[in-house]
mmCIF file of the C-alpha atoms, coordinates in Angstrom:
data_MODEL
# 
_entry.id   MODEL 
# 
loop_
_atom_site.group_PDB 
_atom_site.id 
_atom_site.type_symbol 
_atom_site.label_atom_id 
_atom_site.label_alt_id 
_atom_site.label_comp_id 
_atom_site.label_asym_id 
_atom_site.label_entity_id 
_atom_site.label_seq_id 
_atom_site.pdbx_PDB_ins_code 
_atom_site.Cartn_x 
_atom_site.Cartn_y 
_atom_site.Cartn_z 
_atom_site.occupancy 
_atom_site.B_iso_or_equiv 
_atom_site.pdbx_formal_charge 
_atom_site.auth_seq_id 
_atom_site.auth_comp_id 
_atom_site.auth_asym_id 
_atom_site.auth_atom_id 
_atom_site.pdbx_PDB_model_num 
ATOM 1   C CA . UNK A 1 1   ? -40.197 -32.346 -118.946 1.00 0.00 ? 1   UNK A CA 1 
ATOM 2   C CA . UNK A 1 2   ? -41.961 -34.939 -117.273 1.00 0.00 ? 2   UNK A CA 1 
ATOM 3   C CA . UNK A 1 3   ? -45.468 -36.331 -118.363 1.00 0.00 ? 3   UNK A CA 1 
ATOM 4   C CA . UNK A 1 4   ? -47.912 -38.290 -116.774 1.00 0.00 ? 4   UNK A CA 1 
ATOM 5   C CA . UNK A 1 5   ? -50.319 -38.627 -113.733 1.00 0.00 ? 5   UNK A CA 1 
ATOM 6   C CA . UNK A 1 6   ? -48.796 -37.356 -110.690 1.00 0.00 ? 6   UNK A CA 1 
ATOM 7   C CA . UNK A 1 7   ? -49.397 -39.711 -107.910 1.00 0.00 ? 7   UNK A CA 1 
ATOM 8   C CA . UNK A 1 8   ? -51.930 -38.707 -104.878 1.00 0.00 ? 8   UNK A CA 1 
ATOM 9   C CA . UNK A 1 9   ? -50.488 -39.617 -101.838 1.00 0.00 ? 9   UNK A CA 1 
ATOM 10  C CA . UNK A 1 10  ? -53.589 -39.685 -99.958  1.00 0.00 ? 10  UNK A CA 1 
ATOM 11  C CA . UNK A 1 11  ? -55.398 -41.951 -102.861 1.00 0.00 ? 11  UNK A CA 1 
ATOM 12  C CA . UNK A 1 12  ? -54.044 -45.196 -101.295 1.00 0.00 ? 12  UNK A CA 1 
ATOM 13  C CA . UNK A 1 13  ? -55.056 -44.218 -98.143  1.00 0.00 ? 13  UNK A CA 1 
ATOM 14  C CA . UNK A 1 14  ? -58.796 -43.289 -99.218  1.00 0.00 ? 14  UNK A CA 1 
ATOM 15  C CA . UNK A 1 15  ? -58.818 -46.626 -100.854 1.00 0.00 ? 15  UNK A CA 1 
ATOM 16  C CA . UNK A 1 16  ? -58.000 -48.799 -97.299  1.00 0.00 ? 16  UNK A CA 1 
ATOM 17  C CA . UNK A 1 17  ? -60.356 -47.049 -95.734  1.00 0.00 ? 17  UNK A CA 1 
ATOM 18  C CA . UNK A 1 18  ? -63.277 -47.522 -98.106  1.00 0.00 ? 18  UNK A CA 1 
ATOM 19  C CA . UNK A 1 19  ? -62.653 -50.800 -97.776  1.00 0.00 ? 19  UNK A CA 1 
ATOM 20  C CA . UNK A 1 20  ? -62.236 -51.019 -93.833  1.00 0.00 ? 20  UNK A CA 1 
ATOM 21  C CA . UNK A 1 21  ? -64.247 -53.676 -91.746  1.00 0.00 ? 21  UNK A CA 1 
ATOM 22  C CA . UNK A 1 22  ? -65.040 -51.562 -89.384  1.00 0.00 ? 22  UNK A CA 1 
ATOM 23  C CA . UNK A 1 23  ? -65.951 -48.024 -91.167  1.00 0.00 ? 23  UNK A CA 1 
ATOM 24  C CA . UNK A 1 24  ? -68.147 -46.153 -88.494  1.00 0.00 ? 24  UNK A CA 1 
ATOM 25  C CA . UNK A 1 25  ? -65.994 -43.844 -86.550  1.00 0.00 ? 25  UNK A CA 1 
ATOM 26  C CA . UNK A 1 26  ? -67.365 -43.528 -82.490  1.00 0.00 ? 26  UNK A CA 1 
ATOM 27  C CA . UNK A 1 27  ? -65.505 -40.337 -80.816  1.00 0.00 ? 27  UNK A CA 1 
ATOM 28  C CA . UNK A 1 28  ? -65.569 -39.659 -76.971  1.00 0.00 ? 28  UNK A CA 1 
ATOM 29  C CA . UNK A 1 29  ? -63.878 -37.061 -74.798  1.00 0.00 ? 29  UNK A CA 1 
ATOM 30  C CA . UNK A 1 30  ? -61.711 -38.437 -71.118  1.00 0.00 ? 30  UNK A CA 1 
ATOM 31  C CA . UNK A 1 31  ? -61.224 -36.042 -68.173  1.00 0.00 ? 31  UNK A CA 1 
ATOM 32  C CA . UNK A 1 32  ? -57.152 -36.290 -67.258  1.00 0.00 ? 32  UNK A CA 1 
ATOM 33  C CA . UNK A 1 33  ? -58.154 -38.636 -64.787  1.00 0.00 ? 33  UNK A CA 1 
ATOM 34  C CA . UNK A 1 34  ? -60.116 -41.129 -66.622  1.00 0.00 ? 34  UNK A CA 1 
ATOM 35  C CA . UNK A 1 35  ? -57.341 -41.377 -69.807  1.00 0.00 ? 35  UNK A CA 1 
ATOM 36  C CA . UNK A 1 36  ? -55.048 -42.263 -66.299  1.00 0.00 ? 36  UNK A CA 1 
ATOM 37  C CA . UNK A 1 37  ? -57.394 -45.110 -65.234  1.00 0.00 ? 37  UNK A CA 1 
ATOM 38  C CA . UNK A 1 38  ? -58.139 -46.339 -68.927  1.00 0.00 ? 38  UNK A CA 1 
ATOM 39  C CA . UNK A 1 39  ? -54.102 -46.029 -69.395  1.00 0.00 ? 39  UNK A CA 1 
ATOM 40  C CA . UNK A 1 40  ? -54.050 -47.997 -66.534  1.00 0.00 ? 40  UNK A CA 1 
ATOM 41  C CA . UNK A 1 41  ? -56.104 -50.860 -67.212  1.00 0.00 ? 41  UNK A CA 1 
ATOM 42  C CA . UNK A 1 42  ? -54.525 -51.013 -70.638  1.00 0.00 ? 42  UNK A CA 1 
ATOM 43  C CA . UNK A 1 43  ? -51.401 -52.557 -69.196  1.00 0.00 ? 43  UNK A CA 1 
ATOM 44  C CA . UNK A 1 44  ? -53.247 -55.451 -67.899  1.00 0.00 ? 44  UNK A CA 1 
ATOM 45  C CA . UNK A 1 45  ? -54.177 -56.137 -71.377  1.00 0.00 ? 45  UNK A CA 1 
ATOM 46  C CA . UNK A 1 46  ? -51.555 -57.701 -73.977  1.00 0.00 ? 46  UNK A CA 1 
ATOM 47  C CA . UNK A 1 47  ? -52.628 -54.858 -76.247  1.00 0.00 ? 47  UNK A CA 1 
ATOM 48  C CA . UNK A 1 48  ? -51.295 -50.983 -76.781  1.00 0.00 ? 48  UNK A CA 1 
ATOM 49  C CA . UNK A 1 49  ? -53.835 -49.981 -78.790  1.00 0.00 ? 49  UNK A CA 1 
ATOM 50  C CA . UNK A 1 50  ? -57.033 -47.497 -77.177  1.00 0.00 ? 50  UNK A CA 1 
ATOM 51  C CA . UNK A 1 51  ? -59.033 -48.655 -80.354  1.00 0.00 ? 51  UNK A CA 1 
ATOM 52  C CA . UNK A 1 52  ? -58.687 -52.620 -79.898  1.00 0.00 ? 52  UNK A CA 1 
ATOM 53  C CA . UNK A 1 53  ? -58.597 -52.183 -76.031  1.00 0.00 ? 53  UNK A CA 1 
ATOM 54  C CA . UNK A 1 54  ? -62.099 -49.398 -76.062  1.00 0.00 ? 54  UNK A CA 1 
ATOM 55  C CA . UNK A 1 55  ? -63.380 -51.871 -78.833  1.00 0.00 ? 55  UNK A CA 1 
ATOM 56  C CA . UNK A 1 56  ? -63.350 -55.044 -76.621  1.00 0.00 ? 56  UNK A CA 1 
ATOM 57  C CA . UNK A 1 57  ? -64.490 -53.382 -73.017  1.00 0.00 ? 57  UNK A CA 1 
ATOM 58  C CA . UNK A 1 58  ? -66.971 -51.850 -74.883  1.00 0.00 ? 58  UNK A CA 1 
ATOM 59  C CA . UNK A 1 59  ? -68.583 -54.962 -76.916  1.00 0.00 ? 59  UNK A CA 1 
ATOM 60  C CA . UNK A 1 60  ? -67.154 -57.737 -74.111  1.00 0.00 ? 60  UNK A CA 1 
ATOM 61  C CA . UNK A 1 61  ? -66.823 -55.803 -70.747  1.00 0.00 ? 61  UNK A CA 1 
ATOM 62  C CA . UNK A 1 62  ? -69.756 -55.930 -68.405  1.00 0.00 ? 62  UNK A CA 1 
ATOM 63  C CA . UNK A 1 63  ? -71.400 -53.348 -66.008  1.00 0.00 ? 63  UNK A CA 1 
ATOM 64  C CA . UNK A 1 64  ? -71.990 -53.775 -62.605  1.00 0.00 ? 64  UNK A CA 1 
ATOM 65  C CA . UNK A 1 65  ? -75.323 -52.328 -61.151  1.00 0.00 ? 65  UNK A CA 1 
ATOM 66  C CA . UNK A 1 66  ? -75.647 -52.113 -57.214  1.00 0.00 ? 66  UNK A CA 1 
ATOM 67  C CA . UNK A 1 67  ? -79.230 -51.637 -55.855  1.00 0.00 ? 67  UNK A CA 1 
ATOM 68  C CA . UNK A 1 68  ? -78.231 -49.043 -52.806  1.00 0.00 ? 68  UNK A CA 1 
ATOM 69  C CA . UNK A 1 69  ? -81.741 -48.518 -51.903  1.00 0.00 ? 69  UNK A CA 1 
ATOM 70  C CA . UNK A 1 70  ? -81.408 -50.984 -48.668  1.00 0.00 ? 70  UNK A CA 1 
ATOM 71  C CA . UNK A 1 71  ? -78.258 -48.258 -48.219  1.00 0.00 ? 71  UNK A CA 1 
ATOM 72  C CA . UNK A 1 72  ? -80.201 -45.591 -48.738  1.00 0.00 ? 72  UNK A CA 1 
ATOM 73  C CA . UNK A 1 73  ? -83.208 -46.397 -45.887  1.00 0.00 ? 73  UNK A CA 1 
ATOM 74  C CA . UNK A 1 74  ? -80.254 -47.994 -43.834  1.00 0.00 ? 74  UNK A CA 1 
ATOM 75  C CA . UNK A 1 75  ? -78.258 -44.639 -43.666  1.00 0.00 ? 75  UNK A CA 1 
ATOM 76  C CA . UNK A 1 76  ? -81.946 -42.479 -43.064  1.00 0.00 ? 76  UNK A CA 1 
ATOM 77  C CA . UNK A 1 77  ? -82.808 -45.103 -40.194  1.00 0.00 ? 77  UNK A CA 1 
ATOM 78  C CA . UNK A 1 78  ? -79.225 -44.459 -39.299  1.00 0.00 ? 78  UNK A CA 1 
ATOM 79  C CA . UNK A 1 79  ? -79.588 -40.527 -38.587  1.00 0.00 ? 79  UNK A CA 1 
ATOM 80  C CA . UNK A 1 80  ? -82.845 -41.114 -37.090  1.00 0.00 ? 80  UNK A CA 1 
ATOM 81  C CA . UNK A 1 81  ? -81.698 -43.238 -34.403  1.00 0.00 ? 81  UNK A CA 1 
ATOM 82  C CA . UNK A 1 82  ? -78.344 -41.113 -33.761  1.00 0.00 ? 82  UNK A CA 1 
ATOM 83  C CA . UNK A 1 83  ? -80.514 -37.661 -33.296  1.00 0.00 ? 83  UNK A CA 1 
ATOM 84  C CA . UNK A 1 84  ? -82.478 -39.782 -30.979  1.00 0.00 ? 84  UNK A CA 1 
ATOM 85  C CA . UNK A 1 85  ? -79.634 -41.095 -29.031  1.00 0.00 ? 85  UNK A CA 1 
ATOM 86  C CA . UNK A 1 86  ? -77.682 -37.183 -29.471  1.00 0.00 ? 86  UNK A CA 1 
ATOM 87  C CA . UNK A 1 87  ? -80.839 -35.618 -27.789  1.00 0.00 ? 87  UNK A CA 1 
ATOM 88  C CA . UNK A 1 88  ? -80.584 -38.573 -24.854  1.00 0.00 ? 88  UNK A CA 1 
ATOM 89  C CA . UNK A 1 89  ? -77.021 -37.427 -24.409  1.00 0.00 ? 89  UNK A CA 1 
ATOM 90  C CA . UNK A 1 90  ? -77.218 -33.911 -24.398  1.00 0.00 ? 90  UNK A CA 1 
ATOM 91  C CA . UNK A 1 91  ? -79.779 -34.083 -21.766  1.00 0.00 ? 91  UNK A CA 1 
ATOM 92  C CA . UNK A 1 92  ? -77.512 -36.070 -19.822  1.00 0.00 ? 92  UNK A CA 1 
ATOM 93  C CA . UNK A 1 93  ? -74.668 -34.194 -20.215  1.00 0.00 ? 93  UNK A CA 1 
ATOM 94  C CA . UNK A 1 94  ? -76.531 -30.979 -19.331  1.00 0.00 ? 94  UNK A CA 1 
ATOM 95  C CA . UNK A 1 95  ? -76.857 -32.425 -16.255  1.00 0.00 ? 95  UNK A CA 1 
ATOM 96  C CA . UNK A 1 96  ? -80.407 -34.030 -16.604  1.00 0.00 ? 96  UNK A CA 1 
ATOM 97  C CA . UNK A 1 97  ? -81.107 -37.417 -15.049  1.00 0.00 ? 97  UNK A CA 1 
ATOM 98  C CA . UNK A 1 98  ? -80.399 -40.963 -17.130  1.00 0.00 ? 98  UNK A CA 1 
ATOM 99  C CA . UNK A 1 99  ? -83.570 -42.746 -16.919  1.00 0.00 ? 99  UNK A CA 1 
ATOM 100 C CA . UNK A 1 100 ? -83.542 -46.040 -17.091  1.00 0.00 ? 100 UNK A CA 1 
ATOM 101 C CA . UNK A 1 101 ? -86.439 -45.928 -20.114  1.00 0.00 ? 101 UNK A CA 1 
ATOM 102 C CA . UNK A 1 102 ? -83.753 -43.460 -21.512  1.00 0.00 ? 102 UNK A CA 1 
ATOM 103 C CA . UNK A 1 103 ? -81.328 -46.503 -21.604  1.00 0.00 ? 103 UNK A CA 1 
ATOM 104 C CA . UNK A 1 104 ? -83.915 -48.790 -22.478  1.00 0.00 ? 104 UNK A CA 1 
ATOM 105 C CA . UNK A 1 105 ? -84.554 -46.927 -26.246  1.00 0.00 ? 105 UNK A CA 1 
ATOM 106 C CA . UNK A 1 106 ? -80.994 -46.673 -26.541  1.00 0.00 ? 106 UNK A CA 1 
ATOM 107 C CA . UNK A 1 107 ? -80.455 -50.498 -26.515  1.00 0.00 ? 107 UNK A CA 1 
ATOM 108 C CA . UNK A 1 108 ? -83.615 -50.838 -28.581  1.00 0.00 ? 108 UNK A CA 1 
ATOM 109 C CA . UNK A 1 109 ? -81.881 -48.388 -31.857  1.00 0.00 ? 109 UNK A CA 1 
ATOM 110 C CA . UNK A 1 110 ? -78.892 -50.824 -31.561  1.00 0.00 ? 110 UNK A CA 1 
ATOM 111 C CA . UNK A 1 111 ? -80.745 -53.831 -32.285  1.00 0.00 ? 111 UNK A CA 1 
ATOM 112 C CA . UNK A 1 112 ? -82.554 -51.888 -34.467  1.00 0.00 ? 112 UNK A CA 1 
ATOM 113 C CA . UNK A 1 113 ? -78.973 -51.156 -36.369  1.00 0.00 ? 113 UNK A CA 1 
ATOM 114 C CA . UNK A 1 114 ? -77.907 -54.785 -36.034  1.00 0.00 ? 114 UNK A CA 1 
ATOM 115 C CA . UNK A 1 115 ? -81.368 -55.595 -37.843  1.00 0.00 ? 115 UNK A CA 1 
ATOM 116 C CA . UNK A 1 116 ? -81.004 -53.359 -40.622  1.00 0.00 ? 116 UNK A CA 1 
ATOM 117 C CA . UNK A 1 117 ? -77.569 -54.010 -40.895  1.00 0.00 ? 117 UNK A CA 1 
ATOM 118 C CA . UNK A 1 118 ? -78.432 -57.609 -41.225  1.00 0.00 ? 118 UNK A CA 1 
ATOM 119 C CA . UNK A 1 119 ? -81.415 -57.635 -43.504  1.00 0.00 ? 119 UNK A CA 1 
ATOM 120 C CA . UNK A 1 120 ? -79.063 -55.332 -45.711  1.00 0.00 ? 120 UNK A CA 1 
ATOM 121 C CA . UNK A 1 121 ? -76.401 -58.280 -45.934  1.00 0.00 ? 121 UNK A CA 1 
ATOM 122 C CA . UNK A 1 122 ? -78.339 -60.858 -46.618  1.00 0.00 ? 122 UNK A CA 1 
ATOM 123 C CA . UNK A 1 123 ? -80.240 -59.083 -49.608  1.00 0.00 ? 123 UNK A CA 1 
ATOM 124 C CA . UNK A 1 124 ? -76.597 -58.539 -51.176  1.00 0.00 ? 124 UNK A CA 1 
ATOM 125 C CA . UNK A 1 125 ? -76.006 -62.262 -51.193  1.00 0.00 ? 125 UNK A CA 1 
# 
């Protein structure tokens, strides 16, 4: 008969993790396809583990922000100019004369989309 304290084999393990550096736990749930792209982006890394690898994106990695508002107006001015330039065509094509003032608007939304299209790449420099 054996007497004494039977060891508890998750004791040791309590007693590293009481005494962990890092002892807040952060959970998270991944669609299929994002665990892919994190997966990845992993192998760029020297490292295999998701904890290190989440740890350092999260704390090191930086977020880009685009301002698409200039997008935004540039695609509106965009379908604006094309309904114009659809109802010029139709009328043409319905067998309705091309007037030269016709011609004259179209050339004006084209500079008008090279001007937008400009102003929009110099504000993203």
């Amino acid at each position: 008969m054996l007497v004494g304290i039977i060891p508890n084999p998750y004791e040791e393990r309590r007693r590293r993790m009481a005494n962990r550096k890092r002892n807040i736990q952060i959970k998270f749930y991944v669609t299929e396809e994002e665990k892919r792209l994190i997966d990845e982006k992993m192998v760029q890394l020297p490292t295999q583990r998701y904890g290190a690898y989440l740890r350092k994106m999260a704390i090191d990695g930086y977020i880009i922000y685009t301002d698409t508002a200039d997008i935004k107006a540039f695609t509106k001015e965009l379908s604006a100019i094309g309904r114009n330039i659809n109802q010029i065509a139709k009328r043409i094509n319905a067998g309705g004369p091309a007037y030269q003032d016709d011609m004259d608007e179209i050339r004006e939304r084209l500079d008008e989309i090279w001007q937008l299209q400009r102003h929009i790449l110099s504000s993203q420099r």
